[in-house]
C-alpha positions in Angstrom: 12.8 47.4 -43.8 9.8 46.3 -46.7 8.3 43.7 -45.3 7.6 40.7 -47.3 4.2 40.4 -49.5 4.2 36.8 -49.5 1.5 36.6 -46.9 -1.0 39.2 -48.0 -0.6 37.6 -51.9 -1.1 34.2 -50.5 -4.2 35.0 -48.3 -5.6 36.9 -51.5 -5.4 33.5 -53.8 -6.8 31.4 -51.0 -9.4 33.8 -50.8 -10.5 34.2 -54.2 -10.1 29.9 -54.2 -12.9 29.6 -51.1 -14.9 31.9 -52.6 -15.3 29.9 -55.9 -15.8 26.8 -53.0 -18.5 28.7 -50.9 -21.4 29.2 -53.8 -21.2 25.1 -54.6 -21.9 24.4 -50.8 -25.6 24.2 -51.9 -28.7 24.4 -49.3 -28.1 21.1 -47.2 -27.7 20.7 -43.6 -24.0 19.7 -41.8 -24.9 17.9 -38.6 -22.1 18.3 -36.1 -21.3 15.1 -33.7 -19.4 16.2 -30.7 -20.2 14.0 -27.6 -18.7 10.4 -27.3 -19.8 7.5 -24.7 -17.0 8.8 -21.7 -18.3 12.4 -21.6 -19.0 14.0 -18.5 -22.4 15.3 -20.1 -23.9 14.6 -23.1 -24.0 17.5 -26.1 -26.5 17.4 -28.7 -25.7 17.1 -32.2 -25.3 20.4 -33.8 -27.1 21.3 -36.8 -26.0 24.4 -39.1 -26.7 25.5 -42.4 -24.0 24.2 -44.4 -24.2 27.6 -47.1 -24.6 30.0 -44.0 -21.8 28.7 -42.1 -19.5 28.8 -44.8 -20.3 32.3 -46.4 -19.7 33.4 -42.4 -16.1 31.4 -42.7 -15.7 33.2 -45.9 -16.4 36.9 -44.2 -13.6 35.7 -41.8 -11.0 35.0 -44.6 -12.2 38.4 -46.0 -11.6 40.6 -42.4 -8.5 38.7 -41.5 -7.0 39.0 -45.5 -8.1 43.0 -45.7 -6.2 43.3 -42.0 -3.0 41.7 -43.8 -2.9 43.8 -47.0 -3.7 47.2 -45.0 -0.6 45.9 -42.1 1.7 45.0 -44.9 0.7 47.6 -47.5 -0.1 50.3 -46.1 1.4 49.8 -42.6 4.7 48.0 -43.5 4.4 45.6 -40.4 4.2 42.2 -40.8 0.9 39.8 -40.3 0.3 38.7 -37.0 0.2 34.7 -36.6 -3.4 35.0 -35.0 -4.1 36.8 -38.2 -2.9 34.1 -40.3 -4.6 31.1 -37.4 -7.9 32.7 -37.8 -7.7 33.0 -41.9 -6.7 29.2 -41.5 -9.8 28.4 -39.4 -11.9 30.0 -41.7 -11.1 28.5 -44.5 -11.0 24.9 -43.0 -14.7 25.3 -41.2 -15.3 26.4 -44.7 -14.4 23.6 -46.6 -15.8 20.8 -44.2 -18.7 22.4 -44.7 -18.6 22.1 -48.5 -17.4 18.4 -48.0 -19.5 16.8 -45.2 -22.4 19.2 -46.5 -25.5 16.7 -46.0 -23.4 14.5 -44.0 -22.7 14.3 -40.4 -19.1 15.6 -39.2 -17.9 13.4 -36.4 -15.8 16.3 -35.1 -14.1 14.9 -31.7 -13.1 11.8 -33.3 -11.9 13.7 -36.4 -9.9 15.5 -34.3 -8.3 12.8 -32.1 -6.9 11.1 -35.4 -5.8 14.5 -36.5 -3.6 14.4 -33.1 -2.6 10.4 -34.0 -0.8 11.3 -37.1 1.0 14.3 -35.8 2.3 12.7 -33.1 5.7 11.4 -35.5 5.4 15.1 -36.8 6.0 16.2 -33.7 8.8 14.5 -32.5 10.2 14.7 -36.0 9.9 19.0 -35.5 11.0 19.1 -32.2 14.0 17.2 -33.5 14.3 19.6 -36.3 14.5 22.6 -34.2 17.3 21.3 -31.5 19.2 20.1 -34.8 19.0 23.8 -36.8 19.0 25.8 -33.4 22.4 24.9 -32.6 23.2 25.2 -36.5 22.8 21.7 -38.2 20.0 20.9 -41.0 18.1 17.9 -40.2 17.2 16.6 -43.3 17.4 13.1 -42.1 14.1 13.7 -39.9 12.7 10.7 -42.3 15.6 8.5 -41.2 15.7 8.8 -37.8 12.1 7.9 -37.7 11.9 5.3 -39.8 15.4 3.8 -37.8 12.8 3.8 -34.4 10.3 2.6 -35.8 12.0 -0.4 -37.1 13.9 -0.9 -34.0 11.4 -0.5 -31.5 9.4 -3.4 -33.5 12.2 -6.0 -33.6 13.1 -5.0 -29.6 9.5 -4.8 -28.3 8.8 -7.8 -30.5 11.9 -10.0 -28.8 11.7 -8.5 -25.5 7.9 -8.4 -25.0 8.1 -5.0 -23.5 7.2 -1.6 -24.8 9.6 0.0 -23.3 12.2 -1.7 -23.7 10.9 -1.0 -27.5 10.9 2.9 -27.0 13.9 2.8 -24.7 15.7 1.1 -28.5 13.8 3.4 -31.1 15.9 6.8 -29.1 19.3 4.8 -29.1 18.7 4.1 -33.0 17.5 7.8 -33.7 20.2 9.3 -31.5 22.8 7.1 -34.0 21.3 7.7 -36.9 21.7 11.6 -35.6 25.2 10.7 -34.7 26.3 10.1 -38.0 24.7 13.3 -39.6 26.5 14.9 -36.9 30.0 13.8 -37.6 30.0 13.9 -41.4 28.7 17.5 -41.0 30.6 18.6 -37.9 34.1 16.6 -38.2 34.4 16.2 -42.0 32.2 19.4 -43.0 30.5 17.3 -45.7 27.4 19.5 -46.6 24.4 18.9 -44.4 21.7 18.8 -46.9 23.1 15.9 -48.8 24.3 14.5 -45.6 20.8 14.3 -45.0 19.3 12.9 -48.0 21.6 10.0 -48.3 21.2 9.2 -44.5 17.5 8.7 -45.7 17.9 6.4 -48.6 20.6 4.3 -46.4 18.0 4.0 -43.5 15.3 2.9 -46.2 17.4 0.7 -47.7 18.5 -1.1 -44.5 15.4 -1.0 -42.8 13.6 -2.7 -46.1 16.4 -5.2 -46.3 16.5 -6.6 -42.8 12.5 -6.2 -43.4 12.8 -8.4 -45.8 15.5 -11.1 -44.7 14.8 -11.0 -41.4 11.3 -9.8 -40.1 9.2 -11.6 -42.9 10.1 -14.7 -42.4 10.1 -14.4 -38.4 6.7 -12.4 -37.9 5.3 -14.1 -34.7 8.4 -13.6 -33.1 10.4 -10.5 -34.4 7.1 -8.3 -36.0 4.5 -9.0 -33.6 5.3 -6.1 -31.2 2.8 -5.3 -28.2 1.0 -1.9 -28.2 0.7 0.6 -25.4 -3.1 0.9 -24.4 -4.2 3.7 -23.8 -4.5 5.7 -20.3 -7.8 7.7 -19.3 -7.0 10.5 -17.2 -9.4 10.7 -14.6 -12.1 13.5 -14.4 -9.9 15.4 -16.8 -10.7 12.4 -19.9 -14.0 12.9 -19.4 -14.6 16.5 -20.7 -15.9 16.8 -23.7 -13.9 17.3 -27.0 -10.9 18.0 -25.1 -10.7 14.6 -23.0 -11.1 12.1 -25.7 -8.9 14.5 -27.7 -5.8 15.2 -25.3 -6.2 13.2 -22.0 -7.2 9.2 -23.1 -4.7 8.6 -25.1 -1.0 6.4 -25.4 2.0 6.7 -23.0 3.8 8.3 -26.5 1.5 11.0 -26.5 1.6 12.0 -22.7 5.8 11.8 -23.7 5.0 13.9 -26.8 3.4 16.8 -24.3 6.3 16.7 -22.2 8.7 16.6 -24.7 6.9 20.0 -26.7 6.8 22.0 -22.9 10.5 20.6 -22.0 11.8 21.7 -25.3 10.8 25.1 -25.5 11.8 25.6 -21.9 15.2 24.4 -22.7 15.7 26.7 -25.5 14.4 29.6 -24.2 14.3 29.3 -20.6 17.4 27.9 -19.7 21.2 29.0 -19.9 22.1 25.5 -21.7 19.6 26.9 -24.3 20.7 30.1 -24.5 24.7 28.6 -25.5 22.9 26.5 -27.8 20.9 29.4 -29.6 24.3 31.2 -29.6 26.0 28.2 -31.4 23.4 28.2 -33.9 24.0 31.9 -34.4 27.4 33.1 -34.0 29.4 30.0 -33.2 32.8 32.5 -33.5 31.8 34.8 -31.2 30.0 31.6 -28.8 33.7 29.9 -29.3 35.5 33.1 -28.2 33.3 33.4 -24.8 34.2 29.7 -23.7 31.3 27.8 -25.2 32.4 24.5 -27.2 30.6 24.7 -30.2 31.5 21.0 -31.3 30.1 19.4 -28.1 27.4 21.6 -28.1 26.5 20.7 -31.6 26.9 16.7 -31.1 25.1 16.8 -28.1 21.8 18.7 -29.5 22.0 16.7 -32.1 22.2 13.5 -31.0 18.8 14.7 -28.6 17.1 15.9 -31.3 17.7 12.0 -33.2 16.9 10.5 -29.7 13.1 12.4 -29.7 12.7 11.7 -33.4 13.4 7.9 -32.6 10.5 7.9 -30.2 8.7 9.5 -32.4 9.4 6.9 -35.0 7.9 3.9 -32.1 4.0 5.4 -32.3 4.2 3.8 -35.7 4.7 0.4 -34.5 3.7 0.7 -30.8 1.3 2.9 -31.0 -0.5 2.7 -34.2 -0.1 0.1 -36.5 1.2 -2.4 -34.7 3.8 -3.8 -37.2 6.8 -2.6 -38.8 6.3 -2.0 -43.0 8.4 -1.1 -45.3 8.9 2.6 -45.6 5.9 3.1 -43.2 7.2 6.9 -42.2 5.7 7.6 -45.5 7.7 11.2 -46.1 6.7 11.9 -42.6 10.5 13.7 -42.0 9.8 15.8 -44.5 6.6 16.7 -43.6 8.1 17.5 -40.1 10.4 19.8 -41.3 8.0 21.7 -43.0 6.3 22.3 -39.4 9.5 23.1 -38.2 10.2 26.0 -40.7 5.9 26.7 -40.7 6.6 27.1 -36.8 9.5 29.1 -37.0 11.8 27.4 -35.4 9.7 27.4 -32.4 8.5 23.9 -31.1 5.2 25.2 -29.8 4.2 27.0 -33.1 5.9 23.9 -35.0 4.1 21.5 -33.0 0.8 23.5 -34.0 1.6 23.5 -37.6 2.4 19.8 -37.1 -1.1 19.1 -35.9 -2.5 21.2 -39.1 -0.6 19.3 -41.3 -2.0 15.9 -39.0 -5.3 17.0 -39.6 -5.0 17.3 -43.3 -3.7 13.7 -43.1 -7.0 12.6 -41.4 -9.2 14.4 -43.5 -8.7 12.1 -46.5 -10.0 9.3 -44.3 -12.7 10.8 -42.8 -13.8 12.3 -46.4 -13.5 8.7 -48.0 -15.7 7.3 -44.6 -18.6 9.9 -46.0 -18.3 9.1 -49.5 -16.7 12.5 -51.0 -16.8 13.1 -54.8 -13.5 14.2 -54.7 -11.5 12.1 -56.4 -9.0 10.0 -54.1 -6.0 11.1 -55.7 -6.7 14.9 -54.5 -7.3 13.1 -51.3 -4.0 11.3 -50.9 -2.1 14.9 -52.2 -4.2 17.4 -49.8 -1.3 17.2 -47.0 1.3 17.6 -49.5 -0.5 20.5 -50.9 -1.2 22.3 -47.6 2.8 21.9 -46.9 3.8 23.8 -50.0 0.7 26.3 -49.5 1.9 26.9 -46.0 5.5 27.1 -46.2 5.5 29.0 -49.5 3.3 31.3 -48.6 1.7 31.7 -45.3 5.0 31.6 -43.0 5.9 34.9 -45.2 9.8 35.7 -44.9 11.4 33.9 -42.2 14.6 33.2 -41.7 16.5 30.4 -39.4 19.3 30.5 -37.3 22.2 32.3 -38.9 24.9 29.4 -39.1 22.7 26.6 -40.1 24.1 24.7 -42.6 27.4 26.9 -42.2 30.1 24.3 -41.1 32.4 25.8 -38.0 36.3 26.1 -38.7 37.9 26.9 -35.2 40.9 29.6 -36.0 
């Protein structure tokens, strides 16, 4: 079988893009800022040569693009994804160079707000990928998060208790998953439409009771507590990785369990394996004993669950307030990891923190004064999604039977 020239092609016009990028770096210095206040140790700053580092970058895009077009080409295998991580790497070193060239790069915090914002991606992935494993296209990502965020606001705000607010944001995401669920399960209405119109009824009913209800009621049904966050001992204290992964939120501790549970499930476990069968051949999973209907409501409904919680770090964990339409098109962003991922929710969850870390970048570019306009700014995310799942995932394909309703003979 040919494989698919997607990758190599894509690499190629990123390629030729950076190395218009790299000559406009111009001769000034990037400082590097790595250690914060709780380090173990303090780190220097590092200083590099903003045009050297980059035309180094640019020699990794070169080896890691001439490795693709001689696998795929010559080869006919398919690009490994370290292959396509380290071409990614490069070409981000390369273009922070060009943009905080003369500046100083606060790297550690950059990357803990990366983290921040693709903590809802996450969730919103990992829902994704118990939804289409067992055969069912989540569209309504950006529903079921926007349902727990609004919900966990109004309960946390009423009850005074964040958990109580988390414990309401999975019941509203695992309903908001119900009803994609039945309409494509029981009434076989299709799932992509299903989908969509789930999201415009949640932002319409969200921004209603918004409107009628929290507005005029902020002190007592929009003022929700936030979770602090938890320093892990010893481990909180390295540096880069500590500030990064081990002093943050309760949500984010649940988010790491949530990615390692996941995967285990799926791939570990014999509950995982039906499931995976569902999503394949639900005939032949039918014919063995397995109920394909349970099976289907049931991964479902977890998937809405996760994506609920996911939906609380907006209002417990970040902002501290429900908005209107605050998710933002995070669902669909989410589902881009998913499908960037393939399916998987450790490579999902990776592509989710890429996609987190373009969402950052704006800020931290605007923070340093950036010539680029803001507009570009605001559409870099939605730019890397296309460029990623258009061309960098190459030819994947999903389960078999998602979006393939099941008939029982």
């Amino acid at each position: 079988m040919k494989q698919s020239k997607k990758t190599p092609i894509a690499l190629i016009v990123l390629l030729l893009a950076a190395s218009l990028i790299v000559p406009n770096v111009g001769g000034e210095q990037l400082e590097v800022q790595i250690a914060t206040r709780t380090d173990l140790f303090p780190i220097p700053n590092i200083i590099l040569p903003s045009q050297g580092f980059a035309t180094v970058m640019l020699a990794l895009m070169l080896a890691m693009t001439a490795l693709s077009v001689y696998l795929t080409f010559v080869r006919n295998k398919k690009t490994p994804l370290i292959a396509v991580i380290a071409f990614s790497f490069g070409l981000i070193m390369a273009v922070l160079a060009w943009l905080f060239s003369g500046a100083t790069m606060t790297f550690t915090t950059l990357l803990a707000g990366s983290l921040a914002l693709a903590v809802p991606l996450i969730f919103g992935s990992l829902s994704g990928a118990l939804s289409e494993r067992v055969g069912i296209i989540n569209i309504a990502i950006e529903g079921q998060l926007l349902a727990g965020a609004f919900t966990s606001a109004l309960v946390a705000s009423v009850t005074d208790s964040v958990l109580l607010g988390i414990l309401a944001a999975m019941i509203a995401g695992a309903l908001v998953a119900s009803i994609l669920a039945v309409f494509s399960i029981k009434y076989l209405v299709d799932q992509i439409i299903t989908g969509v119109v789930i999201n415009v009824l949640i932002i319409g009913l969200t921004s209603f009771l918004f409107s009628t209800l929290l507005a005029d009621n902020i002190s007592l049904l929009n003022q929700p507590p936030r979770f602090e966050r938890i320093s892990i001992p010893l481990l909180g204290q390295i540096p880069v990785i500590g500030p990064v992964l081990f002093n943050q939120t309760l949500i984010v501790y649940l988010m790491y369990l949530a990615v390692a549970g996941v995967f285990l499930a799926l791939f570990k476990t014999r509950w995982g394996l039906r499931l995976r069968s569902v999503g394949e051949y639900p005939k032949a999973s039918d014919t063995v004993g397995i109920n394909v209907f349970r099976t289907r409501y049931m991964s479902v409904m977890i998937g809405g669950a996760l994506a609920g919680l996911g939906g609380s770090f907006f209002t417990l964990g970040q902002v501290g307030a429900f908005g209107k339409e605050m998710t933002n098109g995070a669902g669909y962003i989410a589902l881009a990891a998913l499908i960037f991922g393939r399916w998987n929710p450790v490579y999902a969850a990776m592509a989710a923190l890429l996609f987190g870390f373009a969402l950052n970048l704006q800020y931290a570019l605007q923070i340093v004064g950036s010539p680029l306009p803001s507009e570009f700014l605001l559409m870099l995310p939605y730019v890397l999604t296309v460029v990623a799942v258009a061309g960098l995932v190459g030819k994947v394909k999903g389960p078999a039977a998602a979006g393939k309703p099941y008939v029982k003979s």
